[in-house]
GUKOLGU-579231 format. One record per residue (C-alpha): residue number from 1; residue in one letter; x, y, z. Coordinates in nm, 2 decimals, padded with zeros to 4 digits. Layout:
GUKOLGU-579231
nr/rest/east/north/up
NUM/A/X/Y/Z;
...
end
This chain:
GUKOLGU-579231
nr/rest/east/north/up
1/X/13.03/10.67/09.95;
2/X/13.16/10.88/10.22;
3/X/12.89/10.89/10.46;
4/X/12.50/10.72/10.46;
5/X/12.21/10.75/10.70;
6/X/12.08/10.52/10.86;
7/X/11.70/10.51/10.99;
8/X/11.42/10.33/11.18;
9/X/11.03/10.30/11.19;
10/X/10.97/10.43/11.57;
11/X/10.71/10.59/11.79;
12/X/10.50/10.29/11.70;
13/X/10.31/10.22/12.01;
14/X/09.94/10.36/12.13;
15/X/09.79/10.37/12.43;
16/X/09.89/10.08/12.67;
17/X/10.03/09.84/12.34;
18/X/10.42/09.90/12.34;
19/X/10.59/09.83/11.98;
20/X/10.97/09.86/11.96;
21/X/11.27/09.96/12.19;
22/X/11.29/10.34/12.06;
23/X/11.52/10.38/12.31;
24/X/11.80/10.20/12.21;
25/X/11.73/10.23/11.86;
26/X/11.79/10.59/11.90;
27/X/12.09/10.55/12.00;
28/X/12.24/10.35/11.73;
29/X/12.01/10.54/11.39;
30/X/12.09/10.88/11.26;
31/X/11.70/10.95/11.14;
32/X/11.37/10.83/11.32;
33/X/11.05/10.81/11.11;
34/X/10.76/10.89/11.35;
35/X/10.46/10.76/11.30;
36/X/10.20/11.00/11.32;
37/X/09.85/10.84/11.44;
38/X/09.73/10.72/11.12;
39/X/09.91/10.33/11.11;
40/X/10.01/10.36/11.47;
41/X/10.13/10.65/11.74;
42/X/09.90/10.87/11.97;
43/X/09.97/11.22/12.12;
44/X/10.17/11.04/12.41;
45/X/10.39/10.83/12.17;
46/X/10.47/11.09/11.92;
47/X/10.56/11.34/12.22;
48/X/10.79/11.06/12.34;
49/X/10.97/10.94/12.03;
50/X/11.01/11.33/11.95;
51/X/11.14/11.38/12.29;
52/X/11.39/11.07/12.30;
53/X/11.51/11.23/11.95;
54/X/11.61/11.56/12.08;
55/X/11.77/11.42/12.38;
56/X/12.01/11.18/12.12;
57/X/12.08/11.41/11.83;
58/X/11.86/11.19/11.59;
59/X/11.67/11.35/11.31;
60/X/11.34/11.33/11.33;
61/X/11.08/11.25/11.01;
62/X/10.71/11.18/10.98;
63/X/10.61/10.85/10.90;
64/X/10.24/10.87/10.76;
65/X/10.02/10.57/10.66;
66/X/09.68/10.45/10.62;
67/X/09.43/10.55/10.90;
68/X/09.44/10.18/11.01;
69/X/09.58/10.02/11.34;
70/X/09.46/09.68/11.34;
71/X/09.62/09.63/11.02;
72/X/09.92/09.86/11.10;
73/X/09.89/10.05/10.80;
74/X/10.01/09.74/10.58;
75/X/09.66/09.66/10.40;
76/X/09.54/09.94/10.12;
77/X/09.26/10.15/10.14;
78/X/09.17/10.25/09.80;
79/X/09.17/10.58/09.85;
80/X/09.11/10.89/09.61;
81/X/09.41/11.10/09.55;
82/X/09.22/11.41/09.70;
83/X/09.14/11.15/10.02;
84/X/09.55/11.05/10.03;
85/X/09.66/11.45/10.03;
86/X/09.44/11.47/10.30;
87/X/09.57/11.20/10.48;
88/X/09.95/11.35/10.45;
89/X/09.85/11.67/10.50;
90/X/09.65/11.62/10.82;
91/X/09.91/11.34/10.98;
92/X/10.22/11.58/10.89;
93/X/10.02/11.85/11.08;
94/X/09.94/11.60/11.37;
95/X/10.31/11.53/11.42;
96/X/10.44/11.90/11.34;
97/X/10.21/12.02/11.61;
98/X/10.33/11.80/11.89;
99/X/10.68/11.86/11.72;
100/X/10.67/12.17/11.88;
101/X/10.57/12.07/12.19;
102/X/10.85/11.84/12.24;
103/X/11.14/12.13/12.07;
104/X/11.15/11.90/11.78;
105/X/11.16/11.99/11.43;
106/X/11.03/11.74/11.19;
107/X/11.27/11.78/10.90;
108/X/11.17/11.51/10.61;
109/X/10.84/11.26/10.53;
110/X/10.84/10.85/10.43;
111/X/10.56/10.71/10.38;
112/X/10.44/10.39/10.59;
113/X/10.33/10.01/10.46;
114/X/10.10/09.96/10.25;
115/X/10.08/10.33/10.10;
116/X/10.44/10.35/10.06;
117/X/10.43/09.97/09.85;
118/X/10.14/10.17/09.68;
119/X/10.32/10.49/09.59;
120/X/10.62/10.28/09.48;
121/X/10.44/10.18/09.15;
122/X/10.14/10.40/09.10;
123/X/10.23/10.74/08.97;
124/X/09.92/10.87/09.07;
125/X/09.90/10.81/09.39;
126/X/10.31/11.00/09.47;
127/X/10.22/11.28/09.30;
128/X/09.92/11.28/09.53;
129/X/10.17/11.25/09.84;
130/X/10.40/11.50/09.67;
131/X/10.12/11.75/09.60;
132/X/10.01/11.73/09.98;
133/X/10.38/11.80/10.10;
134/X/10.47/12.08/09.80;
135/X/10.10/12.24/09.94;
136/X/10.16/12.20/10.31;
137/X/10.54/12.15/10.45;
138/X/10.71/12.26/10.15;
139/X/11.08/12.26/10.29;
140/X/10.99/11.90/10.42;
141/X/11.26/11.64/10.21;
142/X/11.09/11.34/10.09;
143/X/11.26/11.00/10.15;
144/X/11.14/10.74/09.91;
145/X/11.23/10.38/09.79;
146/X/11.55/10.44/09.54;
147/X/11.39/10.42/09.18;
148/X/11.04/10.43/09.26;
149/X/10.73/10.66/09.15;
150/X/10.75/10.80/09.47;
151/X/11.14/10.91/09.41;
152/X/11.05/11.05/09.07;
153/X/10.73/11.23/09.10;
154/X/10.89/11.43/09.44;
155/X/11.18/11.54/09.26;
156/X/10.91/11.62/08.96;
157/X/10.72/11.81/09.23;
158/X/11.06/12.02/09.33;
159/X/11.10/11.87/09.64;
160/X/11.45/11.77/09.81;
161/X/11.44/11.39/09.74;
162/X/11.67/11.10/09.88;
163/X/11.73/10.75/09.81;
164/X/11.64/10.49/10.04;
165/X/11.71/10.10/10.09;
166/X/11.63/09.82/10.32;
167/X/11.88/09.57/10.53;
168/X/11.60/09.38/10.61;
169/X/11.38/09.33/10.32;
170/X/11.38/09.12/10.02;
171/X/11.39/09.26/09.69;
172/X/11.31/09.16/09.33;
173/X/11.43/09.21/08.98;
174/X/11.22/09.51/08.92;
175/X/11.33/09.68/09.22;
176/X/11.05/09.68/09.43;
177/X/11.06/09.52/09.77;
178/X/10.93/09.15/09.78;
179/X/10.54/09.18/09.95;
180/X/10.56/09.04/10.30;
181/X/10.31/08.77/10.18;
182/X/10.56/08.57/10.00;
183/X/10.90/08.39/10.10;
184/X/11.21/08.61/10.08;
185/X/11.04/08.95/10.18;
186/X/11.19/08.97/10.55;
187/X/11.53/08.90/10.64;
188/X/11.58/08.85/11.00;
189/X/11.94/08.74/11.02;
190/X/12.20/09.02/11.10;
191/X/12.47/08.85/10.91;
192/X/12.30/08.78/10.58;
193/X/12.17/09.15/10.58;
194/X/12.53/09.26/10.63;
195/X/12.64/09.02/10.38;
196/X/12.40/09.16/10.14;
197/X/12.44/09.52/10.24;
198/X/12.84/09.46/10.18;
199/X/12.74/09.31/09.84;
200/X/12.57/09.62/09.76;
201/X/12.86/09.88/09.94;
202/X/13.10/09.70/09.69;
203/X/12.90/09.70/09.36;
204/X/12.60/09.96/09.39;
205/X/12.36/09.68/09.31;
206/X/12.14/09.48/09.56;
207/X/12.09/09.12/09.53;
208/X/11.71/08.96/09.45;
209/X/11.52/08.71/09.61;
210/X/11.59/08.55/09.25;
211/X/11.98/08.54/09.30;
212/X/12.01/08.82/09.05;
213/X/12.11/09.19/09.16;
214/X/11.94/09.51/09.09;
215/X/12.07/09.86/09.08;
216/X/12.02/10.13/09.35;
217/X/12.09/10.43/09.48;
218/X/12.17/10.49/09.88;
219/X/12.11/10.82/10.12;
220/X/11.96/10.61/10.34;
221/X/11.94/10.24/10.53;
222/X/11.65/10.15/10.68;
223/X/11.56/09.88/10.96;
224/X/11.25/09.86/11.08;
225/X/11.23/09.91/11.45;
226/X/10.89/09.64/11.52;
227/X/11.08/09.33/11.50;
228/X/11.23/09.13/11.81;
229/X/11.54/09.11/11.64;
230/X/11.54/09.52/11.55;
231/X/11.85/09.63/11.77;
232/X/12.09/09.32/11.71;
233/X/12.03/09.43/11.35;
234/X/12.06/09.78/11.37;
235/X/12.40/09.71/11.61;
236/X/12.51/09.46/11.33;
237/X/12.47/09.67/11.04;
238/X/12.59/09.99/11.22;
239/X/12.90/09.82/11.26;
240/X/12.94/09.67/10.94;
241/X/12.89/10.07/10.78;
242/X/13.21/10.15/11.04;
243/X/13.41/09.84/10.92;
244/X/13.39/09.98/10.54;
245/X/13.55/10.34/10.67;
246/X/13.19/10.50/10.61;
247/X/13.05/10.74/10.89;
248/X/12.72/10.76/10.95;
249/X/12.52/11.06/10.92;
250/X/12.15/11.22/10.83;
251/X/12.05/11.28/10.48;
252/X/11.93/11.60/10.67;
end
């Protein structure tokens, strides 16, 4: 491993509710996934994140999820697989749109919450995703949860597919990541996510919640950028990439 990405959830905020420090997180990630009005984001936010991402060299991706900002796109909405490739389709073109306003190009997609937990396991519902992306932004990459429906059914689909992890979530046996409802699925310490994320660096497999260790595959770290602790976490594991002699750059 030569080189990884590493990314953030940003342009989170609407209207006069502020989420995240996009900022300084855009100076310390490679990729920014933009949210794109559905979970979170208006016309204001997306122009600023995109903006902000220009000005800093980041790459910029769209960050879909559920039409639902009291629950920040982290409950499911049982939606059709006709309703979620109109929900991709129509956020992508949200964000592309105001892309262009900004002089931003929006070069890959990763899916939010609850839908992303969703297309994880349920084949169905990626090839829905992939179908709305292969129809509509073709030459968009997909970034998706390594081993996951959503990673197979996208490179099924002939789409340009990368491999993602998390610093800051738990994971179990299966591979999936822990659901934020029970213990283990958020880690908030800096050091035990670098301790982890070294375990993983030096073995290809990343430890469970159950003390056991799964196998994945990296393009891409992600932290989420709507925590307090968000940029001493991003700093911490930026750095601990650097100590292993690994530079970091976009999948894209």
């Amino acid at each position: 491993m030569q080189a990884i990405d590493l990314n953030a959830d940003l342009g989170e905020s609407y209207g006069p509710w502020s989420m995240g420090d996009d900022d300084t997180m855009m100076d310390i990630v490679s990729s920014a996934n933009i949210a794109c009005g559905g979970h979170a984001g208006d016309a204001a936010t997306m122009h600023s994140a995109l903006s902000t991402a220009v000005q800093k060299g980041v790459v910029a991706g769209a960050h879909p999820g559920f039409d639902d900002k009291p629950g920040f796109g982290r409950r499911r909405i049982p939606l059709s697989s006709r309703e979620i490739e109109q929900l991709i389709a129509s956020q992508l073109g949200t964000l592309s749109g105001v892309a262009g306003l900004a002089g931003a190009s929006i070069r890959y997609i990763k899916p939010h919450g609850a839908l992303s937990n969703w297309a994880a396991v349920d084949a169905g519902v990626s090839r829905a995703i992939a179908a709305a992306v292969k129809a509509a932004f073709p030459d968009l990459a997909v970034l998706a949860i390594s081993g996951t429906q959503l990673e197979i059914e996208s490179k099924k689909a002939g789409l340009e597919t990368y491999s993602e992890i998390f610093a800051d979530r738990g994971y179990g046996d299966d591979g999936n990541l822990v659901p934020r409802s029970e213990p283990g699925a958020m880690i908030h310490n800096p050091s035990e996510a670098c301790e982890r994320l070294q375990r993983f660096f030096e073995t290809g497999k990343m430890p469970t919640v159950s003390g056991g260790a799964v196998s994945l595959a990296a393009d891409s770290i992600c932290i989420h950028g709507d925590s307090a602790h968000a940029v001493a976490m991003a700093l911490e594991v930026r750095q601990m990439i650097v100590d292993n002699n690994i530079s970091i750059a976009s999948f894209k």
